[in-house]
C-alpha positions as CSV (number, residue, x, y, z in Angstrom):
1,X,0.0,0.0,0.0
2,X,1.5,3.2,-0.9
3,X,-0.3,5.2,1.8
4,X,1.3,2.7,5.0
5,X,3.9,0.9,3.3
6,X,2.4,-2.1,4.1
7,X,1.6,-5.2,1.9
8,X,-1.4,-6.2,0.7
9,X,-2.2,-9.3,0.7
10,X,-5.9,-10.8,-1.2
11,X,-7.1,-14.0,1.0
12,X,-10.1,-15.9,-0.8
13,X,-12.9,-16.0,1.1
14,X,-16.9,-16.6,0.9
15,X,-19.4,-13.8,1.4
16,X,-20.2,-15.8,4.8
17,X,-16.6,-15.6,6.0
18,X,-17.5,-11.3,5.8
19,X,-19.0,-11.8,9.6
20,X,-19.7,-7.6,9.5
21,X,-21.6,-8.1,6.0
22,X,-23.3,-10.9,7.9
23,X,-24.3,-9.6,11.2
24,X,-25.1,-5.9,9.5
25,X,-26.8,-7.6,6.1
26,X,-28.1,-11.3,7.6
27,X,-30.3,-11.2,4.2
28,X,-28.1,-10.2,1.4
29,X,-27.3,-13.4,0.0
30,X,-30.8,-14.4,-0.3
31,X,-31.5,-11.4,-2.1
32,X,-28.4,-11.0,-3.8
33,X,-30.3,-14.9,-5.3
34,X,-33.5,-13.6,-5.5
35,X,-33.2,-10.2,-7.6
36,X,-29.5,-11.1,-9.5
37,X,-28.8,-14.7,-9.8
38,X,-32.3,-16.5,-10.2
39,X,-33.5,-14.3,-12.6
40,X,-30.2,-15.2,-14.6
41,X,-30.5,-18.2,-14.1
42,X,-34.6,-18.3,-15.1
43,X,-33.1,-16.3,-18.6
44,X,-30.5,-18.3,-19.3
45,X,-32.7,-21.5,-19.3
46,X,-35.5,-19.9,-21.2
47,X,-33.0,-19.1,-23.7
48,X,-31.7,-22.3,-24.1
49,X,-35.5,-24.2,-23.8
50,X,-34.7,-25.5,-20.6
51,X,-37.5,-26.1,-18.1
52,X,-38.5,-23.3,-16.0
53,X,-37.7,-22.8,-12.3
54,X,-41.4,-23.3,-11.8
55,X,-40.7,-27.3,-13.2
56,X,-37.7,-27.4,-12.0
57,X,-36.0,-26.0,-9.2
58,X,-32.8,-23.8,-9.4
59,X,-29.4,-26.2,-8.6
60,X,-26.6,-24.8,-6.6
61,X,-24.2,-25.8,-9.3
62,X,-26.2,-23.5,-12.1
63,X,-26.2,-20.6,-9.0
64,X,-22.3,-21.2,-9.2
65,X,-22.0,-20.9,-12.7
66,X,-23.7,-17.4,-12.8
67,X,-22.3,-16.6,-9.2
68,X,-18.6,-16.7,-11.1
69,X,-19.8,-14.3,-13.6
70,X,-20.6,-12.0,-10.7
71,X,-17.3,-12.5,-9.3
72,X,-15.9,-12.0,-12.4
73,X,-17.0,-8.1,-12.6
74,X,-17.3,-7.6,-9.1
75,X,-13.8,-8.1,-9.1
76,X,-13.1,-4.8,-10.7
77,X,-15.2,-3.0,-8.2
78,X,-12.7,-4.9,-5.1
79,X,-9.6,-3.8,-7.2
80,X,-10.6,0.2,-7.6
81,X,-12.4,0.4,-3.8
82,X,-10.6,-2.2,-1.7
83,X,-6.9,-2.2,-3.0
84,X,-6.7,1.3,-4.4
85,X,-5.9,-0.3,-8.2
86,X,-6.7,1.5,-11.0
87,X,-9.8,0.1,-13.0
88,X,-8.8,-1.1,-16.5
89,X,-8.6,0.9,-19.4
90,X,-11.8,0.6,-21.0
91,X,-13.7,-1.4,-18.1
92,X,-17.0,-2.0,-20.2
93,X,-15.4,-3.2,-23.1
94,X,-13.8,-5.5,-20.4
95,X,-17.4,-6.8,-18.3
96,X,-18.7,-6.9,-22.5
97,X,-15.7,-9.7,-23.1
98,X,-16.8,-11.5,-19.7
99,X,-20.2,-11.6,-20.5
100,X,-19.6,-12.8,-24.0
101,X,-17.8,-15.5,-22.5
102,X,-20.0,-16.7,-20.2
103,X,-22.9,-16.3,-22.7
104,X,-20.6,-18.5,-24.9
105,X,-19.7,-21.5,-22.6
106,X,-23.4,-21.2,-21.3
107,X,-25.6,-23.5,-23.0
108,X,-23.3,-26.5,-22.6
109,X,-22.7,-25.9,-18.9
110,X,-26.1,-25.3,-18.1
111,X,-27.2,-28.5,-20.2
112,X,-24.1,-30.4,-18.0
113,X,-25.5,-29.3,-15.0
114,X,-29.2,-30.4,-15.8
115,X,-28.1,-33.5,-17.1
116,X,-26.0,-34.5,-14.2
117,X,-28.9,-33.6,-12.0
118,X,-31.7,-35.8,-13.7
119,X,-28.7,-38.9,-13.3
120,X,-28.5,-38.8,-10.0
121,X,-32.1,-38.5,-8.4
122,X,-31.9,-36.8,-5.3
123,X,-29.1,-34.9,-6.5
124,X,-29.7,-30.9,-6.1
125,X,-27.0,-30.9,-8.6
């Protein structure tokens, strides 16, 4: 850090591990689902004529799929207001080559995840 001289150091962590966020927030992961990722999620199969959450429930593996596209461009937010970094160059041109990427790889991960979840009854993939 140029400010204390001190290094920073970036320790992976869940949202769960931010006990503040938690105590503070207690309900912002399950909205953070409701409003961001399930509706994602709910698009993303629609788009690919996959059956609706209302047939069959979301997975936590199809949550992690679009929860590592939010990571992906929160990321940039943590490097600018946590460690100080400057933001890239052209930062939507950036989160439009991370979307395209995901919306790329998409249809055959989602189709994976479904797939593996109707082999393994029980399973909440």
């Amino acid at each position: 850090d140029p400010e204390t001289g001190l290094q920073r150091v970036y320790i992976p962590a869940r949202v769960s591990d931010n006990l503040a966020l938690m105590e503070n927030d207690p309900g912002y992961v399950a909205r953070l689902r409701e409003h961001l990722i399930a509706p994602i999620i709910a698009e993303c199969r629609a788009h690919l004529d996959l059956p609706p959450p209302e047939q069959l429930p979301l997975s936590p593996l199809e949550e992690q799929l679009v929860f590592s596209l939010h990571a992906t461009v929160i990321y940039g937010i943590i490097r600018k207001h946590v460690f100080h970094a400057a933001p890239p160059a052209d930062a939507d041109f950036l989160i439009e080559l991370y979307v395209d990427g995901f919306v790329r790889h998409a249809p055959d991960a989602f189709r994976r995840v479904l797939a593996r979840a109707a082999a393994a009854p029980g399973s909440t993939g």
